[in-house]
C-alpha positions as CSV (number, residue, x, y, z in Angstrom):
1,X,7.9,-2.5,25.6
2,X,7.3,-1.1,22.1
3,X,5.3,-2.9,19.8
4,X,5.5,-3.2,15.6
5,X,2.3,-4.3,14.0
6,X,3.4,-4.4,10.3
7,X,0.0,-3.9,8.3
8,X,-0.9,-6.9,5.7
9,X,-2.4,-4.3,3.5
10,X,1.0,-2.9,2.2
11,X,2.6,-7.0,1.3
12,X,2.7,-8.6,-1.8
13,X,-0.3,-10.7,-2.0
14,X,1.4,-12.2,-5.0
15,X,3.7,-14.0,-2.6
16,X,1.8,-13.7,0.8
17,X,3.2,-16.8,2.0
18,X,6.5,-15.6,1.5
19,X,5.6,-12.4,3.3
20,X,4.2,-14.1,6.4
21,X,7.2,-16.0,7.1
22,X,9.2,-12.9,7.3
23,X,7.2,-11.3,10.0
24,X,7.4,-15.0,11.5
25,X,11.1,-14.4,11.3
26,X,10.7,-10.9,11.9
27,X,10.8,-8.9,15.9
28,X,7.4,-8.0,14.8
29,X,5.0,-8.8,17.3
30,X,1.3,-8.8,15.7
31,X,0.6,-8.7,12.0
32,X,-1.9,-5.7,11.2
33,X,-5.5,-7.2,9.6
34,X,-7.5,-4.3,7.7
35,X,-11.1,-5.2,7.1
36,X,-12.5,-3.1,4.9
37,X,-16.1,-3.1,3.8
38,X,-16.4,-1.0,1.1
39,X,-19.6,1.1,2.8
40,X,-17.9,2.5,6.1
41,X,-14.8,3.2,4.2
42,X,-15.1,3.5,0.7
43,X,-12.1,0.3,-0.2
44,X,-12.8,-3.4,-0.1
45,X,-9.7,-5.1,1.7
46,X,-10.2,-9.0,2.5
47,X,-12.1,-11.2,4.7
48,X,-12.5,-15.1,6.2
49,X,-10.4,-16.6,3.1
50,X,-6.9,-14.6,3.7
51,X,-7.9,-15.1,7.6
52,X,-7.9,-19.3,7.7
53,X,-4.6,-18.9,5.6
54,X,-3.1,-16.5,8.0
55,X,-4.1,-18.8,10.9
56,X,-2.6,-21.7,9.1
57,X,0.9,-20.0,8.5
58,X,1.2,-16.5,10.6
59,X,2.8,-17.9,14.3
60,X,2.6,-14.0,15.4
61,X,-0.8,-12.8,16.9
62,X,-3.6,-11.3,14.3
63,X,-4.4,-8.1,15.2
64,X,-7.7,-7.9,13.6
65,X,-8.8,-3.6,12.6
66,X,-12.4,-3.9,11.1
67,X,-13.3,-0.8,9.5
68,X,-17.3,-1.8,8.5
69,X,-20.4,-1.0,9.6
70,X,-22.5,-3.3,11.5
71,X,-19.3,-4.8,13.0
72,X,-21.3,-6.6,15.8
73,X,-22.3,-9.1,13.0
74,X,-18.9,-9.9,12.0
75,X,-16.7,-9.7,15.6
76,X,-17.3,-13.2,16.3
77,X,-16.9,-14.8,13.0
78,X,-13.3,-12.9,13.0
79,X,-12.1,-14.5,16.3
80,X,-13.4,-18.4,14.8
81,X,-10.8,-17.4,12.2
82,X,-8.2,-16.8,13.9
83,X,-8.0,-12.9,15.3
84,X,-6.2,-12.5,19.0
85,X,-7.3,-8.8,19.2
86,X,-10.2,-7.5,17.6
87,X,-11.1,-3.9,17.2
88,X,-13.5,-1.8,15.4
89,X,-14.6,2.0,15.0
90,X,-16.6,3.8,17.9
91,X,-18.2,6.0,14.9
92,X,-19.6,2.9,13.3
93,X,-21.8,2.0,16.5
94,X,-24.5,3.5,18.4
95,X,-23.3,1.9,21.5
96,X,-19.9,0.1,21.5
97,X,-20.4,-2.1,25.1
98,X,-22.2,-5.0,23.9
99,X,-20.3,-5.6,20.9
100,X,-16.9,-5.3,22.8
101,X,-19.3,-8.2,25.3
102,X,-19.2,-10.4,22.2
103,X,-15.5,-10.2,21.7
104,X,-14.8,-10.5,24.9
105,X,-16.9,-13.4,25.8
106,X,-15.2,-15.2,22.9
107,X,-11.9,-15.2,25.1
108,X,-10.1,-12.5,22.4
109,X,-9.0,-9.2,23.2
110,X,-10.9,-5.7,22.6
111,X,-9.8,-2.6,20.9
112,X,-11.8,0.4,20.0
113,X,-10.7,2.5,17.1
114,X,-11.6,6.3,16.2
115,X,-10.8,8.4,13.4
116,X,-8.8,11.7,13.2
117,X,-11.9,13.8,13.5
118,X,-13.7,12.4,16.7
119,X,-12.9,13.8,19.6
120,X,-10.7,11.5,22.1
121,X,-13.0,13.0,24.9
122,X,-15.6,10.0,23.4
123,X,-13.5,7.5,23.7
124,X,-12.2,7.9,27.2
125,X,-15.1,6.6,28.8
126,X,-14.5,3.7,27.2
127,X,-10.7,3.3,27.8
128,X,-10.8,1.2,30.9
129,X,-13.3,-1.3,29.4
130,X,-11.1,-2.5,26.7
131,X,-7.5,-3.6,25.8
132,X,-6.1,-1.4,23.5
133,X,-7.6,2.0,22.2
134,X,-6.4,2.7,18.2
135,X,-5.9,5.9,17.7
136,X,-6.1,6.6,13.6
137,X,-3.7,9.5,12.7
138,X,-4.5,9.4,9.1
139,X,-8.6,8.7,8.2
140,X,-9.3,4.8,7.9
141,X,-9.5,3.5,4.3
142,X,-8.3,5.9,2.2
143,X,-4.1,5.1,0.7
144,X,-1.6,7.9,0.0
145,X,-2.0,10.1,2.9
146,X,0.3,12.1,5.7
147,X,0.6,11.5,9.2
148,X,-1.8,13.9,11.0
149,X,0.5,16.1,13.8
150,X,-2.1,16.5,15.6
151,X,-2.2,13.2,16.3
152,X,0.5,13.5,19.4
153,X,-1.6,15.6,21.1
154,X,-4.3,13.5,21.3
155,X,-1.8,10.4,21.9
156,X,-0.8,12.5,25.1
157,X,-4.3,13.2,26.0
158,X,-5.3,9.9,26.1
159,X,-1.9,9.1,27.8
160,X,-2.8,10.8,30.3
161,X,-5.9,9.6,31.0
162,X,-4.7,6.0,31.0
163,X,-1.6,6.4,33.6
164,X,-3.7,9.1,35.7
165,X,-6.4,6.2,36.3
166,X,-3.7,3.5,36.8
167,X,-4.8,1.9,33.7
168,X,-3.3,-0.9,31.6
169,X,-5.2,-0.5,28.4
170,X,-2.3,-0.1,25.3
171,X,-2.4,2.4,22.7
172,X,-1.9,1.6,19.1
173,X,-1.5,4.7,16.3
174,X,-2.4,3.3,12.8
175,X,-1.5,5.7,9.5
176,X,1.9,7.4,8.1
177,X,4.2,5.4,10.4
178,X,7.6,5.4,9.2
179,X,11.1,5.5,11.3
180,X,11.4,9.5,11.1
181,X,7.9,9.3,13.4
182,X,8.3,6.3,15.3
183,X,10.2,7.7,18.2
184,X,8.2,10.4,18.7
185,X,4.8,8.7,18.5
186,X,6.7,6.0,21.9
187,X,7.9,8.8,23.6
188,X,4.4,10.6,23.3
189,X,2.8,7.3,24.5
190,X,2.2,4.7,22.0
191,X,2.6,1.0,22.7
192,X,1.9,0.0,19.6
193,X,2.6,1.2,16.1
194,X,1.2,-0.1,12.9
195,X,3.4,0.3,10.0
196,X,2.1,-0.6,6.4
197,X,4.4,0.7,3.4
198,X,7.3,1.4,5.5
199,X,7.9,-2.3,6.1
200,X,6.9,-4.3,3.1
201,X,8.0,-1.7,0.6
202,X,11.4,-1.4,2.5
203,X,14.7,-3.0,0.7
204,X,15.1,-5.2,3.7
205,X,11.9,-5.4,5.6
206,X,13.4,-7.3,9.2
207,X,16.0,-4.3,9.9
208,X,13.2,-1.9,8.7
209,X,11.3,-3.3,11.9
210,X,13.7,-3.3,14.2
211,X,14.4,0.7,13.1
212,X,11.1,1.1,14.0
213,X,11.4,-0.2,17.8
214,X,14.6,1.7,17.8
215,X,16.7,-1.5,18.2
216,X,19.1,-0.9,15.1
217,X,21.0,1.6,13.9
């Protein structure tokens, strides 16, 4: 199965109602959530307002990508608003086991997320403890840049790890998605693929999507 998790970020907040009812409509599975707190990433994105509309109107599951510090504080808040899948940075915690305890305890998924410059060797002893693993393959918070190559080797790497261990954790890539990528990123090993611009900036955002899964021409 390949999975498109457009990312709210990118939509027209002018007419966000308008743009949730087209990934309703849409063969999107999740809608992307970016949380950003201004300290662990230098932008400010939204919080607990946009989420109780979201929950009101989005029918699709909220995949919920905090990029703060001190996320343990927050994680539980986020899944009484509505989140299905919560995830946050492994670099933003001492110790990521408890917090991934909170989410978990509150009957939502885990996902832990890392940046392009940590090492997938520290996440892999993590991998079989959560849900989904996020790789970033562009650094979290900051708009307007590339896709990092580099990022399908340490997609295979981790990959590897998962089916050599029997494993049924997913893996998500999140930054510089588009459809001249998106094969490549699910034949390398992705499950999941956040797409932000290339989908609400595209002339007709449903096809866009289904491009993406490779289900249109």
């Amino acid at each position: 199965m390949r999975y498109i998790s457009p990312s709210l970020l990118s939509a027209d907040f002018g007419h966000l109602s308008d743009e949730i009812q087209m990934i309703n409509r849409s063969a999107a599975e999740w809608l992307h959530i970016d949380v950003m707190d201004g300290v662990f990433v230098p932008n400010i994105s939204f919080g607990f307002p946009i989420m109780e509309v979201l929950k009101k109107e989005c029918t699709k599951p909220l995949d919920v990508h905090l990029m703060i510090t001190h996320p343990e504080k927050y994680v539980e808040r986020f899944v009484d608003a509505g989140a299905w899948s919560v995830g946050f940075h492994l670099e933003a915690v001492d110790d990521p086991r408890p917090i991934l305890k909170l989410i978990r305890d509150k009957g939502c998924r885990t996902c832990l997320t890392i940046n392009p410059d940590i090492d997938v060797e520290r996440l892999l002893p993590y991998v079989e403890n959560v849900d989904m693993v996020l790789l970033m393959s562009v650094f979290a918070g900051y708009g307007g840049q590339r896709f990092i190559e580099d990022t399908y080797s340490r997609l295979r790497r981790v990959r590897q790890y998962i089916d050599s261990n029997r494993l049924n954790t997913l893996i998500e890539i999140d930054g510089g998605v588009n459809t001249g990528n998106a094969g490549q990123l699910f034949e390398a090993g992705a499950d999941v693929l956040v797409a932000g611009s290339a989908v609400f900036c595209a002339k007709d955002p449903e096809t866009q999507i289904l491009k993406l899964k490779g289900d249109a021409e």
